[in-house]
N, C-alpha and C positions, 0 to 999 in steps of 0.2 A: 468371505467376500468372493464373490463367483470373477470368472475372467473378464477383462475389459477389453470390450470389442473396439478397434480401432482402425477405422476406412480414411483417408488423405480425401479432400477434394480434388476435383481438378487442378484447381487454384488454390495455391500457399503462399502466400505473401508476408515479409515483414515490412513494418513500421522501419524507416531509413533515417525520418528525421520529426523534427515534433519541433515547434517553436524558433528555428532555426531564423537569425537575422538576413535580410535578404544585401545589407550591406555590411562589412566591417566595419566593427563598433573601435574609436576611437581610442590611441593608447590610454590604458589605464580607469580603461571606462567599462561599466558590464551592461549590459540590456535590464532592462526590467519593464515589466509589465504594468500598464498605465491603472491605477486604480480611479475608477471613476466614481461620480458622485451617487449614482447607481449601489455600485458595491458597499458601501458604508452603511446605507439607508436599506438594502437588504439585510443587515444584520443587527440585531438585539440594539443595539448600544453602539458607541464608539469603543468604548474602552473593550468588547469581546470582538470588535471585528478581525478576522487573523487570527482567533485561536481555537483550541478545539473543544466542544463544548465537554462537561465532564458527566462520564454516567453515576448514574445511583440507581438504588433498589435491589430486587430481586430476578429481573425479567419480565415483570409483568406493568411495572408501573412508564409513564412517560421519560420518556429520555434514556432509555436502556440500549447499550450497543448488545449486537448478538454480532455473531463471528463461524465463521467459520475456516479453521485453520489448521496446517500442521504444523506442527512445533516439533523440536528439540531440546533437549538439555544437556551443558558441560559447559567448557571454557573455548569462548568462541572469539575470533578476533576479525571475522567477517560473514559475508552472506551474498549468494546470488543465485537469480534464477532471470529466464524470459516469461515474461509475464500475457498472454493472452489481453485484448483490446476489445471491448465493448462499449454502450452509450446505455446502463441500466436506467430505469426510469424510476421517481421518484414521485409518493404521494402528496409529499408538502415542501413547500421550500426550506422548514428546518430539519428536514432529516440529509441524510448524505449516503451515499454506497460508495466503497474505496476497497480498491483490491493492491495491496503493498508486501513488503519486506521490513519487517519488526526485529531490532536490535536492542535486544533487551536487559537489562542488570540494576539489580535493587531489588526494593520492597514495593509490590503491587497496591498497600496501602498509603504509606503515605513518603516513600522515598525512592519513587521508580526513573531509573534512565531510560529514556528512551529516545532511539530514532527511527525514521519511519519511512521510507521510500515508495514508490509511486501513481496509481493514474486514482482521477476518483470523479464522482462530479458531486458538487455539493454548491447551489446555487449561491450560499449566502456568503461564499469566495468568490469559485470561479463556476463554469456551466460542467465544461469535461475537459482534464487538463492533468500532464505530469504534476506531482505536488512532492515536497519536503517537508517531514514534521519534526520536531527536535521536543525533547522535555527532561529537564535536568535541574536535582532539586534545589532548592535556596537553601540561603547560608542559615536564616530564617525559621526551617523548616515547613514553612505552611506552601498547600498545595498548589504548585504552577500549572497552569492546563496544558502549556506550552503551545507553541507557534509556528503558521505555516509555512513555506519560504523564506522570501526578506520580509515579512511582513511585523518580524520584531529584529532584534540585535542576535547573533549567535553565530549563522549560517555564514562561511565566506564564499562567494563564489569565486569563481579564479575564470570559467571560460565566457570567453567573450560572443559568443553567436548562441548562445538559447537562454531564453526569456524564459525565466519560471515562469508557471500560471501560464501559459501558452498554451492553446490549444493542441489536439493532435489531428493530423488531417485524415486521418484514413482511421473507421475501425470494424469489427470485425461485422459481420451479419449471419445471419440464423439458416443453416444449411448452405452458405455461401462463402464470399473470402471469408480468410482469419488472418487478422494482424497481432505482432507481439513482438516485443523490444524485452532487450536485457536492461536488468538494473543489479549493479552491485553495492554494496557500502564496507569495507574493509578498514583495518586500521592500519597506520602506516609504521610496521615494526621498525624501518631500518631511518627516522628521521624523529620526529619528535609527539609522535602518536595522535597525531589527529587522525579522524575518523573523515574520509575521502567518500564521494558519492559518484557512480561511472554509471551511464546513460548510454544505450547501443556504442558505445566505445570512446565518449566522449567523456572527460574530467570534467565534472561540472563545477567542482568545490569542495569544501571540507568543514567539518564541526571543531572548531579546537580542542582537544581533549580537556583543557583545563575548563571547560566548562561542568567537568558532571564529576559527580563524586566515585561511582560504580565505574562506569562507561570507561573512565580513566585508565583502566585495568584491560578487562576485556570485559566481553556479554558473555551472562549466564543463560540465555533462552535466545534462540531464532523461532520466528512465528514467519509463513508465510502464508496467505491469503484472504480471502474478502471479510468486509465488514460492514453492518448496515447500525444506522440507531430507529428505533422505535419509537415513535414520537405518540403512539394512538390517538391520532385527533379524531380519529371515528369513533373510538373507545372500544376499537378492536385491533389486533395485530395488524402494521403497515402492511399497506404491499408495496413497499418500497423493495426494489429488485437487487438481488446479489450476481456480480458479474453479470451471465448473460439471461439472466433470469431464468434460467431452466434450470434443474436439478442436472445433478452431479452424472446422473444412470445416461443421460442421452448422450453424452460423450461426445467426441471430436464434431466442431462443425455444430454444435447445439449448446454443450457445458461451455462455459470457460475452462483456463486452465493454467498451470504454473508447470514450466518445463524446467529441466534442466536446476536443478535445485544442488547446491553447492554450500560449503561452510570452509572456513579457513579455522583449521582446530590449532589443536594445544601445541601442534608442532609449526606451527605457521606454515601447514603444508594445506592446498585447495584438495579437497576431496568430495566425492558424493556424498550426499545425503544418505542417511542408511536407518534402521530404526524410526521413521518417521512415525509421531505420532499424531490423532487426528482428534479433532476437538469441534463439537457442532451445539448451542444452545437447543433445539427443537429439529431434528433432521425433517418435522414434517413442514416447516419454511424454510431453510437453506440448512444444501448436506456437504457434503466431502468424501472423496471416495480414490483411493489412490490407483496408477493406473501398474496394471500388470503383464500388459501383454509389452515385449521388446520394442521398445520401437528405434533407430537408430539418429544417432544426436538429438534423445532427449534425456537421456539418463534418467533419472528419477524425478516422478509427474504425477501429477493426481488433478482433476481435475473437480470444480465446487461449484457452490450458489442455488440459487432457488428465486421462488416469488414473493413469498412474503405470504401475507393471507389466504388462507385455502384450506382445503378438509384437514383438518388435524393442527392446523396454526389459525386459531381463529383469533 
């Protein structure tokens, strides 16, 4: 992989606040975001509104996510990066693009924990907006898709001034600003281990650990980056967008991107990222590409995404 060229615009801006109440919410009360009659009737059913739908196949058939991501593996007890801020755009109202923080431990087939932190737009929720996904298996065992926000039981939130599903007011544009917010999700070693979710600096809430069977423990896999589903309703590859819809090569100011990439390892010490590895279904609709030249307070970055349909992604 050759070097990565990297020029600052003029203008660098961070995301400061997202969803933020404009008055103090009452003791013991949390904001939430008004679900309208709208939202419901966007989505399949009643009973899938709020979850995430589940992939099948190969890559090729309807409903397939593709991804593009770096990962790790070992015994992990958190995760964080700044995530870059775009408004990718979408071919149909049932596909989504979502660029997050994956905490991951189980079996991919049918016993996976997972949690999922945040921006995405996916109409058949919300338009473009921080999101929380959680999925942890039944006692049951049959497969839960799991659920976004509060939009089922699991999530607690603890702060009182941001509204999940809230929109963000600023995001980035195509050779111009660039906005990006930290998002962490860590476990809390020193009280009773739930898994905590922190938003540019903000405690948003936490997952109770007794919800998940793996998760309980720590994660075996951090994933960080975008992810689209493929819906072919044209009966060719979406050009539903990853991040900022460009590929990964055109770099700062063009690619999105994930800064500052972090893991809370086996010693419950925070440390960089190191051995990143990188994972792309088709590089020729959305790639990943890590960045190599120094830059200073980003630590370890790579920057991703694509357009979907085009020479070589048909």
């Amino acid at each position: 992989m050759g070097t990565t060229h990297h020029v600052l615009p003029r203008i660098f801006k961070k995301v400061s606040k997202f969803g933020e109440c404009p008055v103090n919410a009452q003791k013991n009360t949390i904001p939430i975001r008004r679900t309208t009659e709208q939202d419901v009737l966007r989505s399949s059913s009643v009973q899938s509104f709020g979850r995430k739908p589940m992939p099948f196949g190969n890559g090729h058939e309807v409903g397939v996510y593709m991804c593009a991501v770096g990962y790790v593996t070992g015994s992990y007890y958190g995760a964080q990066a700044t995530v870059n801020l775009w408004a990718p755009k979408l071919e149909t109202p049932v596909e989504f693009s979502l660029s997050q923080i994956w905490v991951l431990a189980g079996s991919f087939d049918t016993d996976l924990n997972s949690i999922e932190a945040g921006w995405m737009v996916y109409i058949y929720i919300y338009v473009f907006t921080f999101f929380l996904f959680s999925q942890w298996a039944q006692s049951d065992g049959y497969d839960q898709a799991g659920c976004y926000n509060l939009l089922c039981s699991g999530f607690v939130q603890t702060c009182t001034v941001i509204a999940l599903g809230a929109a963000f007011s600023n995001v980035s544009s195509y050779a111009g600003d660039q906005y990006d917010i930290p998002v962490s999700v860590y476990k809390d070693q020193k009280g009773n281990g739930n898994w905590w979710v922190v938003v540019n600096g903000i405690f948003v809430g936490y997952w109770p650990s007794s919800l998940f069977t793996h998760l309980k423990d720590n994660a075996s896999m951090v994933e960080f980056g975008g992810e689209i589903v493929n819906n072919r309703s044209s009966g060719t590859h979406t050009s539903t967008q990853m991040g900022s819809g460009h590929f990964a090569v055109e770099w700062f100011g063009r690619a999105s991107y994930f800064r500052k990439l972090q893991v809370v390892n086996s010693l419950k010490t925070v440390v960089d990222v190191s051995n990143l590895q990188l994972k792309a279904e088709n590089e020729n609709c959305y790639n990943i590409q890590t960045g190599e030249t120094y830059i200073k307070d980003w630590g370890t970055y790579f920057y991703y995404g694509g357009p979907g349909r085009g020479a070589g992604c048909p």
